[in-house]
Structure formats: C-alpha cells, structure tokens
C-alpha positions in Angstrom: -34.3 -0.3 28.6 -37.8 -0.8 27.7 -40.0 1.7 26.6 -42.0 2.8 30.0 -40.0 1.8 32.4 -38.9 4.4 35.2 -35.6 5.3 35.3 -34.0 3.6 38.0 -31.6 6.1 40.7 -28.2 4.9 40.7 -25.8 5.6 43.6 -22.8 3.8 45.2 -21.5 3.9 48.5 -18.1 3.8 48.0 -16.9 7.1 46.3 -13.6 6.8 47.5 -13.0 3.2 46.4 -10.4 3.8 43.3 -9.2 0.7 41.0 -5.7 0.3 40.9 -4.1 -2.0 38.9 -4.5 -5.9 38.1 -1.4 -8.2 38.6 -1.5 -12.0 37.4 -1.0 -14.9 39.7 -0.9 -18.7 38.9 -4.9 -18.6 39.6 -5.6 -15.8 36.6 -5.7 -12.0 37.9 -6.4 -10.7 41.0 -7.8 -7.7 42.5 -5.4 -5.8 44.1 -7.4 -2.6 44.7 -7.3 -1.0 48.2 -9.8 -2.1 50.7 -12.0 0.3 51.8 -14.9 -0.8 54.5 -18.6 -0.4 54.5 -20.7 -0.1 57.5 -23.8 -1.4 56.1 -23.4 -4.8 55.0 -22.4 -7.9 56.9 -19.0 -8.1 55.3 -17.5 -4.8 56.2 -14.3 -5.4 53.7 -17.2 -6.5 50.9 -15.7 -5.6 47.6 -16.9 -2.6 45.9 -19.4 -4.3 43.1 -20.8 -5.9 46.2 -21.3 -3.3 47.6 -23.0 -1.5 44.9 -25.2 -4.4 44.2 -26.7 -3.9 47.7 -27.0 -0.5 47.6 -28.9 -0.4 43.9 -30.8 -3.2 44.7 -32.2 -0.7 47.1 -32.7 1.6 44.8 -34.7 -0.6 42.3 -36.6 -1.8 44.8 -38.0 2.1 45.5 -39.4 1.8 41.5 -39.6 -1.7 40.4 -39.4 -5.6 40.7 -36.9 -7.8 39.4 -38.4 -11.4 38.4 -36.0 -14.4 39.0 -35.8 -17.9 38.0 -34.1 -21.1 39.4 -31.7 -22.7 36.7 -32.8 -20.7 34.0 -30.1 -21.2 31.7 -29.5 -24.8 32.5 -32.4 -26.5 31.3 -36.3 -26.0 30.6 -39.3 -27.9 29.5 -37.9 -30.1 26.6 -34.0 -29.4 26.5 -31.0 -29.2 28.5 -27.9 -26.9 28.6 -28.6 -25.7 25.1 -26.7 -22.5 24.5 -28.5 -19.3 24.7 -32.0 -21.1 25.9 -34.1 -19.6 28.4 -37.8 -20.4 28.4 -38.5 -17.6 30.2 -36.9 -16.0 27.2 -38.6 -17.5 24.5 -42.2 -16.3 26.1 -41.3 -12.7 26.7 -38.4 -11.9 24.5 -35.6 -10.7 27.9 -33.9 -13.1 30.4 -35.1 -13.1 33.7 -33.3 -10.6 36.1 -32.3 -13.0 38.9 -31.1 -16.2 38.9 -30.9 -19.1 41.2 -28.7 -21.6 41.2 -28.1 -24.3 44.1 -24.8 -26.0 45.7 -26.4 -29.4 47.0 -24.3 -32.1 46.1 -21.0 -29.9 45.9 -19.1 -33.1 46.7 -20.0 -34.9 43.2 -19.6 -33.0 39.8 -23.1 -31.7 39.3 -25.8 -30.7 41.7 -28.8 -32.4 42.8 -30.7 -31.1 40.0 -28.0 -32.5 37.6 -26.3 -29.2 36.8 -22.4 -30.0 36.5 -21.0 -27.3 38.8 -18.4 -26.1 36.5 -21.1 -25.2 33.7 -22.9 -23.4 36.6 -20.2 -21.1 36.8 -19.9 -20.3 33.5 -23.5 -19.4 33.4 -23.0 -17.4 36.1 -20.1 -15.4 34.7 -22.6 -14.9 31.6 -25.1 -13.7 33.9 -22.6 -10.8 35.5 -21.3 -9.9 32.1 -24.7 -9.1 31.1 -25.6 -7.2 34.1 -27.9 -10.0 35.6 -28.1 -10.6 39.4 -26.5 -14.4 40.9 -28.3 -15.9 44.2 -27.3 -19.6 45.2 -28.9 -21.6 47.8 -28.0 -24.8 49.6 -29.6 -28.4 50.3 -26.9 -29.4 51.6 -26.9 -33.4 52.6 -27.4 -34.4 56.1 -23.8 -33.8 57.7 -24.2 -36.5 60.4 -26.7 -39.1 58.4 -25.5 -38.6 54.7 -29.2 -38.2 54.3 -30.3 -35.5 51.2 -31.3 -32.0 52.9 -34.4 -33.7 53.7 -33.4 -36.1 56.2 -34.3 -34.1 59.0 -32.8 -35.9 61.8 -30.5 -34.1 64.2 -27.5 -32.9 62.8 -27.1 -29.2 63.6 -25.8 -29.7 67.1 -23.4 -31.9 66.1 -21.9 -29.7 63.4 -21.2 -26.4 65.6 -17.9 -25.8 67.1 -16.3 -28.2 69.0 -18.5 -31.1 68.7 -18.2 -34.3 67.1 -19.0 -33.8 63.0 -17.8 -30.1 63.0 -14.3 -30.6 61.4 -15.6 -32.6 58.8 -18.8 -30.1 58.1 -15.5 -27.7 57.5 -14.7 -29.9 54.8 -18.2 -29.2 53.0 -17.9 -25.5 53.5 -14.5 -25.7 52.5 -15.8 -27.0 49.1 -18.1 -24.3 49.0 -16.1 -21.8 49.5 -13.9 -23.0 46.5 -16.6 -23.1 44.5 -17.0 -19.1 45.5 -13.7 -18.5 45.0 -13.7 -19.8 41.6 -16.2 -16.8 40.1 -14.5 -14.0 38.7 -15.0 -11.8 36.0 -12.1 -12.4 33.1 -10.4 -9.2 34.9 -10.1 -11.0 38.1 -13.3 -9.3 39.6 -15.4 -11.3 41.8 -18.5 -11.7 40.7 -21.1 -10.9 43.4 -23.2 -13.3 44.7 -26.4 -13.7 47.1 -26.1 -16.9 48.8 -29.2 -18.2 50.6 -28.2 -20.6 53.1 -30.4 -23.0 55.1 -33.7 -21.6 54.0 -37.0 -22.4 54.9 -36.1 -23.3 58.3 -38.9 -22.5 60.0 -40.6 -25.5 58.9 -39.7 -28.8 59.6 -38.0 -30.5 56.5 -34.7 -30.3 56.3 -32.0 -31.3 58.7 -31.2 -27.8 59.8 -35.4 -27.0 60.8 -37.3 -26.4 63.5 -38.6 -30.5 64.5 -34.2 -31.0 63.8 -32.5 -28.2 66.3 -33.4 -25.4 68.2 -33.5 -21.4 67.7 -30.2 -21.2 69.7 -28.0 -24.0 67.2 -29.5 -22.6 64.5 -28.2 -19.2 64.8 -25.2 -20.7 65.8 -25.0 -22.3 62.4 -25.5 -19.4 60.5 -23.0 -17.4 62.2 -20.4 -20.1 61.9 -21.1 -20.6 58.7 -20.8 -16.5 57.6 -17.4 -16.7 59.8 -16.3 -19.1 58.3 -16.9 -18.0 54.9 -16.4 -14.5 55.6 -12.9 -14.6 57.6 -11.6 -17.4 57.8 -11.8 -18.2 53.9 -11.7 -14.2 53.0 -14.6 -14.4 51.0 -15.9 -10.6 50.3 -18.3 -10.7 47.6 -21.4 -12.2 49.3 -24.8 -10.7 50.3 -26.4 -13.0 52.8 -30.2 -13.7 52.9 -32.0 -15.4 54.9 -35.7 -16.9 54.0 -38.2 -18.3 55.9 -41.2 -19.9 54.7 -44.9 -18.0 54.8 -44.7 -15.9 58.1 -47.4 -13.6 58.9 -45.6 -11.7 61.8 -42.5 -10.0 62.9 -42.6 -12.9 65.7 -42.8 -15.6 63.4 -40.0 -14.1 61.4 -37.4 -13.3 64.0 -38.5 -16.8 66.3 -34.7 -18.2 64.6 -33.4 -14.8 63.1 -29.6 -15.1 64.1 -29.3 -11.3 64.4 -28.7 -8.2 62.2 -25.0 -8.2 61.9 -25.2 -11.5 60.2 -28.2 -10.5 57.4 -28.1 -8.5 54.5 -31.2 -9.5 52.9 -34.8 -10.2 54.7 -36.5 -12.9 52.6 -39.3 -14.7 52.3 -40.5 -18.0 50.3 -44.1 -18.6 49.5 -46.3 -20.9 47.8 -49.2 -20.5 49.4 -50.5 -18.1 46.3 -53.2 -20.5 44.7 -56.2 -18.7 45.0 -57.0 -15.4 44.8 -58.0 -14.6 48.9 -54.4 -15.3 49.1 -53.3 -12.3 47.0 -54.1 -10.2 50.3 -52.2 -12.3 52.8 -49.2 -12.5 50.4 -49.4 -8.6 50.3 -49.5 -8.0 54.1 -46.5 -10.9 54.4 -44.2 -8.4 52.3 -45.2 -5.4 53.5 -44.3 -6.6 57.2 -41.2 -7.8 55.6 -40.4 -4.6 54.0 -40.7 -2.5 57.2 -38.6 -5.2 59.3 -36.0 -4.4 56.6 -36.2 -0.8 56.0 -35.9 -0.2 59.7 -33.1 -2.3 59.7 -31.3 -0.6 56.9 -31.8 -3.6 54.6 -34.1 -4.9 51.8 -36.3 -7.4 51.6 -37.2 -9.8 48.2 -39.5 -13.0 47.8 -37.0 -15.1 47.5 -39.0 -18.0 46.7 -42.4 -17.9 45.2 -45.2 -19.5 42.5 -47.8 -22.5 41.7 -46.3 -25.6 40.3 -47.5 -25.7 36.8 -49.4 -22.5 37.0 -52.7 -24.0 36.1 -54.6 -21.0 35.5 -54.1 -18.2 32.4 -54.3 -14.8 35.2 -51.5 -16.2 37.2 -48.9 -13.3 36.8 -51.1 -9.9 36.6 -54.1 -11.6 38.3 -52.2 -13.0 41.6 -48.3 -12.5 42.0 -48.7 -8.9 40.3 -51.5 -7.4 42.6 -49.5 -9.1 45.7 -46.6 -7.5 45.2 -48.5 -4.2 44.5 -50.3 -4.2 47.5 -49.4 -1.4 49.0 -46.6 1.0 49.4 -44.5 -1.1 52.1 -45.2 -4.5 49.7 -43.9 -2.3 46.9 -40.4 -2.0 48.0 -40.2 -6.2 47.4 -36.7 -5.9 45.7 -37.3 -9.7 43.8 -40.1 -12.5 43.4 -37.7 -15.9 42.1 -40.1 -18.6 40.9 -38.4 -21.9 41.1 -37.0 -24.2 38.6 -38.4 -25.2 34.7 -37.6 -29.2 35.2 -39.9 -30.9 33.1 -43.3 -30.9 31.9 -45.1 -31.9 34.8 -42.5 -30.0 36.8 -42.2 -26.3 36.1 -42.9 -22.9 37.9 -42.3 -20.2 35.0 -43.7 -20.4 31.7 -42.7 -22.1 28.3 -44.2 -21.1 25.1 -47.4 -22.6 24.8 -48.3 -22.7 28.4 -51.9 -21.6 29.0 -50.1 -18.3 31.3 -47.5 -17.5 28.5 -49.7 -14.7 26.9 -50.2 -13.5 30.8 -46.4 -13.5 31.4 -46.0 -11.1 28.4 -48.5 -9.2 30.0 -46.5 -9.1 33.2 -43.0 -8.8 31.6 -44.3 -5.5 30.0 -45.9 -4.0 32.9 -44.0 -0.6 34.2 -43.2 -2.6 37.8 -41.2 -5.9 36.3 -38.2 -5.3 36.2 -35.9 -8.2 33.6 -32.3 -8.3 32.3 -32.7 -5.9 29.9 -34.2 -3.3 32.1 -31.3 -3.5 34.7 -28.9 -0.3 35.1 -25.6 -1.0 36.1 -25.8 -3.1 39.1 -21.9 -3.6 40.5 -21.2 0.1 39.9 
C-alpha cells in the first residue's frame, strides 16, 4: 500500500459462511460451499466474495476513492492487447482500481469496441487475481430493429413478458448470462462482477430511454432482466448498478428507478465537468447521491465520468478531485470510472505525454485515490 494512505476497515458480513471443499465437474471446479443468505443485497443467495465486495466497498468509500477505467488492459493510445499495458499505468506507476468492460455485440466474437470477448475474460480473471474490482455495462443492439444501442426506436415494450420479441430478447440474455457464467477464479470461484445495465436512461439515446418507453416498461425491463439473471439462470455473483446521466435531484433520479430490492449500487455518469463552475454542481450531484444511498443501505460511485481528451493540465486535482471532495456526503463516492483510451483523438485518461499526465501523478498520489495497489482484500 502506498505510503500515506489510510488504512482501509475491513469487515464481512458473512462470518458464518465456511468453505467446504471443491469437486471437479466436466466445466472445471465448482463451488460447492453451503449457501448462506444475505439481507442486504439484491441477490439474497449472492456468493460470499460478493458479498464482501459490497460490504468493503462500503468501507473504502468511508476513507477513499477508487479511480476506474474502461478497457484498460485492452488497448490505449498507440497499441492494442499488448500484455501487461495500461496507460494509465505507464503515467502513474499502479493499474487503475476499477475496470470496465462492455457486452454490446455478445452475439459476434468481440464487442463493439473490438475487444474479443474471450480475451475480455481473461483480463478480467487477471484483474480478480490481483485484487482489482470488474464492472461491465451493456449497449446492447436494438432487440426489435437490429439497430446498435442507439437506435432509439421502440423496443422495450416489445421485449417484456409475454409480448412479441420477448423469447428471442431471452436469447441475448441467455448469451449473457454465459458469458457470466464463464468467470471463475482457477479454484472454481466466481469472480464478482458489477454489471451496469441500461444506463443513462434518463436521456433519450438509446433504445431502452426516456423519448423510447416509459418509466413503467422500463422498470419492467430491469426487473426481468435481474430475474432472469438472478433465478432463472442462478447467477449469484452480481452487484447491480444502475446510472443515470447528470441528475440534480432525488426526483430526477428516482423518475425511472425500478425500486430498492432490485439496486445495489446508486450511480451516476457525468460529463458535464468542463469548466470549473461545474466542480460545485458535480459535488452537490454526489452528495445527493450519497444520502439517497446511505439511507437506503447502499453506496453510491460515479460510474461514468471525464472530458474527452482532457484539454487542460489541472484536470484531475483542479476539477474531478475538488468534486469528489466537496463535502462530507460527496466524500463517501465509492468510484469515479473515466471511459475508454481508443485512440488519439479519442481518449478519457491519460497516456504519457499528455499535457495532464504530470497532474494525474499528482492525483494518483493524493491520500483520497484509491488504485490497484492500494486495495485491501476486496472478496474477503
């Protein structure tokens, strides 16, 4: 851990969770461990390292925050699925502490950023072996158009039970849940996961937003989908987040909030932060955020967050910093993820050379940020 960092709480909530043994099947090991059921997480039969992410995420969040990136290990500016690259990495010297990753395109090999989906798993089994935290979104194609996530014609109401595209949305979520399935730890652990569906609904872009269905079918997917992952595919090692985009108000943020016993994690995206008066606004955002969550026995993180290119030298002590920081209630922000390093004239953290590289060091060593290294023992 780095020198000056505060010693992070640890606790877990499931002291009477004991590991039995492991017994091979055709599909590698398996967890055979009793069950034993939590009463503050979605999932009630979530597995214990899911568990325990949850509750030290918590924890962290009381001292500290983690900093994310999208794709971090998959490519950056100027190379591609090169083996132990990370620009964020090679500016600060530590791997970021989150990392995103994103299931559009599950049907083809590689998503629709071009990551093959079988070397995201693989990175995200590296990530969990070094203690590192996995969330996964999902632009998801159009399921009634074949449009890309952004085709934001009706769709959602044609999806939900018992209408005329729902069997073969099954077949999507099927494929996602396979995907899930497929990410255990060489002991036949499942690797925790945060999965993000259907963000940024609030706005208007994609298929499952507000000009594309109402409050009611929205809510309606997102509890279908959780079933569905949750029971009917017995999937037990997911957080669920959900993340609209730039609300300033408990009303704003609840207008399509499907309901507390199908959230885990209050989020937020927000890109908004491109000058400095917006420092203040960001900070009131998350603190509203914070209390929603804390009163609701969760946490809350900015789940998406940065300035595309990050034209100016100050940008991570001088605006996403003092945001975070701005007051107790803003503070307890368990992670800010900054999204993906595609290309030169694409990018939202830092490569060497950048004119805000020297300002991420600054950032990285800063008491609050939390990276890889600085993690305690997340899943226990």
């Amino acid at each position: 851990m780095r020198t000056g960092k505060i010693t992070l709480l640890l606790f877990i909530a499931l002291a009477a969770s004991i590991a039995c043994g492991k017994k091979e099947s055709p599909n590698g090991p398996e967890d055979t461990r009793p069950v034993v059921k939590n009463t503050i997480l979605v999932d009630s039969l979530a597995t214990p390292e899911t568990v325990a992410l949850f509750t030290n995420l918590k924890t962290a969040a009381s001292t500290g925050l983690l900093f994310g990136h999208q794709d971090d290990l998959a490519y950056g500016v100027g190379w591609k699925a090169t083996p132990g690259r990370s620009d964020v990495k090679e500016v600060c010297g530590d791997y970021p502490a989150v990392y995103g990753w994103d299931l559009g395109d599950i049907h083809k090999e590689a998503n629709l950023d071009g990551v093959y989906f079988e070397a995201m798993k693989r990175w995200i089994r590296e990530v969990y072996s070094r203690g590192g935290i996995n969330t996964i979104s999902m632009h998801l194609d159009n399921p009634v158009s074949g449009g890309s996530a952004w085709d934001n014609s009706a769709a959602v109401k044609y999806i939900l039970p018992g209408q005329s595209h729902h069997a073969g949305y099954l077949q999507t979520l099927d494929k996602i849940a396979a995907f899930l399935k497929d990410l255990k730890a060489p002991d036949g652990t499942f690797i925790p996961v945060i999965l993000r569906p259907y963000h940024e609904h609030n706005h208007s872009w994609p298929w499952w937003g507000s000009s594309a269905c109402t409050p009611a079918e929205y809510s309606a997917l997102w509890q279908m989908t959780v079933q569905y992952l949750r029971d009917t595919k017995g999937l037990h090692h997911l957080l669920y987040a959900i993340s609209p985009q730039e609300v300033d108000s408990e009303a704003q943020y609840l207008a399509r909030y499907p309901g507390d016993a199908w959230v885990d994690i209050l989020g937020m995206d927000y890109y908004l932060l491109t000058t400095k008066g917006r420092i203040d606004d960001l900070g009131k955002a998350l603190a509203m955020m914070a209390e929603m969550a804390q009163a609701r026995g969760k946490l809350s993180a900015l789940t998406e967050v940065g300035w595309e290119n990050v034209p100016v030298s100050d940008y991570w002590t001088g605006y996403l910093l003092p945001a975070v920081m701005y007051n107790t209630q803003s503070k307890m922000t368990a992670w800010a993820l900054v999204w993906r390093n595609a290309s030169a004239s694409h990018y939202w953290a830092p490569y060497v050379g950048q004119v805000s590289a020297t300002d991420f060091s600054l950032f990285h060593l800063n008491p609050f940020t939390l990276f890889e290294k600085d993690l305690p023992a997340m899943y226990r």
